[in-house]
C-alpha positions as CSV (number, residue, x, y, z in Angstrom):
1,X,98.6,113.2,79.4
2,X,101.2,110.6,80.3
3,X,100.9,106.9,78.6
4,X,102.1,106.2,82.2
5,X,99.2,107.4,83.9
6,X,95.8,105.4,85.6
7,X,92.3,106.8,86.0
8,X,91.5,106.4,89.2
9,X,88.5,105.7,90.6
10,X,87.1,104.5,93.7
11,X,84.0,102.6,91.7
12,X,84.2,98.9,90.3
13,X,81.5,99.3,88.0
14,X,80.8,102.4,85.9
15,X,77.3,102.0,83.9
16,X,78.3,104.7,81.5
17,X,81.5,107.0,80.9
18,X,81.7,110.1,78.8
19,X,85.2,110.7,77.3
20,X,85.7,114.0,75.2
21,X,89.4,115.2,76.0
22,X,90.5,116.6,73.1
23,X,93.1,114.0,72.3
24,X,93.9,112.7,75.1
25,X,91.6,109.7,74.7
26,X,93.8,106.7,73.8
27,X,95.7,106.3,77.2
28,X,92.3,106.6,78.9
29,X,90.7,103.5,76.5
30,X,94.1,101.6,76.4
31,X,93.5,101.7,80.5
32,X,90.5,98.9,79.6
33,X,91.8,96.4,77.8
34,X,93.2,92.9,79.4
35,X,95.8,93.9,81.9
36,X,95.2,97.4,81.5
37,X,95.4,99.4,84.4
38,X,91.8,99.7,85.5
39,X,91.4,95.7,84.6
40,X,94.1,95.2,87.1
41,X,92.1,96.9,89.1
42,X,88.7,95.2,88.5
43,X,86.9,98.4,87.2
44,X,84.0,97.3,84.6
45,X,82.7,99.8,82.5
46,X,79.7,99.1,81.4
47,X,79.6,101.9,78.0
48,X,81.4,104.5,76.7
49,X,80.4,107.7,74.4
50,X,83.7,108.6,73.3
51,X,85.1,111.5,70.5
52,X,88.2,109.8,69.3
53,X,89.8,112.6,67.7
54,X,92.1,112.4,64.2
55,X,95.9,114.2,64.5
56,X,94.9,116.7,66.7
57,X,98.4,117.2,67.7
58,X,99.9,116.2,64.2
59,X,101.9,113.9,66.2
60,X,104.4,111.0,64.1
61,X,102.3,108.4,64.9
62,X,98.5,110.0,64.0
63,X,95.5,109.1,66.0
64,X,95.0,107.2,62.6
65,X,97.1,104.6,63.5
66,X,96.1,104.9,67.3
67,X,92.7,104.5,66.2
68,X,93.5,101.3,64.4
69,X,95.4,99.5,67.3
70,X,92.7,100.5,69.3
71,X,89.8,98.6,67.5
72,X,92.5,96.0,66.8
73,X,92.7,95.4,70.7
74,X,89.2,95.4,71.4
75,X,89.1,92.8,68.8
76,X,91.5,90.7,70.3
77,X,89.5,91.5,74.2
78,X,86.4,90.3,72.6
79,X,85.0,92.5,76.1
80,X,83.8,95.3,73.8
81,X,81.7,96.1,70.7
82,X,82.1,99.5,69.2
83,X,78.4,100.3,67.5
84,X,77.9,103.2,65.0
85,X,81.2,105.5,64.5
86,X,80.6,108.1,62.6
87,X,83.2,110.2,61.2
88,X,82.7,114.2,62.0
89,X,84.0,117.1,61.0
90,X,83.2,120.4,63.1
91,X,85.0,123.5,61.8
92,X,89.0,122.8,61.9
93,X,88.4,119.6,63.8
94,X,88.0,115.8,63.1
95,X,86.9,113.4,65.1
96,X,85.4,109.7,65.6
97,X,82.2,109.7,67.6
98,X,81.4,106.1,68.9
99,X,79.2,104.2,71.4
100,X,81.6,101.1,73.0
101,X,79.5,98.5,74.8
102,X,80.9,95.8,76.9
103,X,79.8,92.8,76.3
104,X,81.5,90.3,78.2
105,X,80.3,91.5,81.5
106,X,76.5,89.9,82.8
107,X,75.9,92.8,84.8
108,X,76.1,95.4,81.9
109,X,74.5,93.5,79.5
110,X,71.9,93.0,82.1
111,X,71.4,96.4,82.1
112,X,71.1,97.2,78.6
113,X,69.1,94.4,77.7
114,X,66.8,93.4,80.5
């Protein structure tokens, strides 16, 4: 997938967003921080279930270190909480499952907690 490349969608507010892409799934999420490109675009999303997968590709720079500048950012965002990763391992793969919750957004909370 290019790094280059937006999810487009025609909704502003997305209550909940499965992403299993093999992979593929740090240029999706990177897309959600502050000035990413669906913020830019004022898309919310409201949760994510996500499978953040571990060197799939055996890339140079690991979805280790992806992973970590990931949480790092939604640190920094303070938009999203990430609640119960667990690390799996399924056959030859290895993956983070996670639940990502934004936080920062009345409407969403609204609908989690209300």
């Amino acid at each position: 997938m290019n790094e280059g490349r937006d999810l487009s969608t025609k909704k502003k507010k997305i209550d909940v967003l499965w992403i299993d892409v093999e992979g593929h799934e740090y240029p999706i999420l990177n897309q959600l921080h502050h000035n990413g490109a669906l913020d830019k675009k004022g898309v919310v999303v409201c949760q994510m279930n996500v499978e953040m997968h571990k060197d799939t590709f055996k890339e140079e720079q690991g979805e280790t270190k992806k992973f970590h500048d990931f949480v790092w950012k939604v640190l920094e965002d303070r938009r999203y909480v990430m609640l119960k990763p667990v690390f799996v391992r399924y056959m030859a793969k290895r993956f983070i499952r996670t639940f990502i919750v934004n936080v920062a957004d009345k409407e969403c909370t609204d609908l989690f907690l209300s």
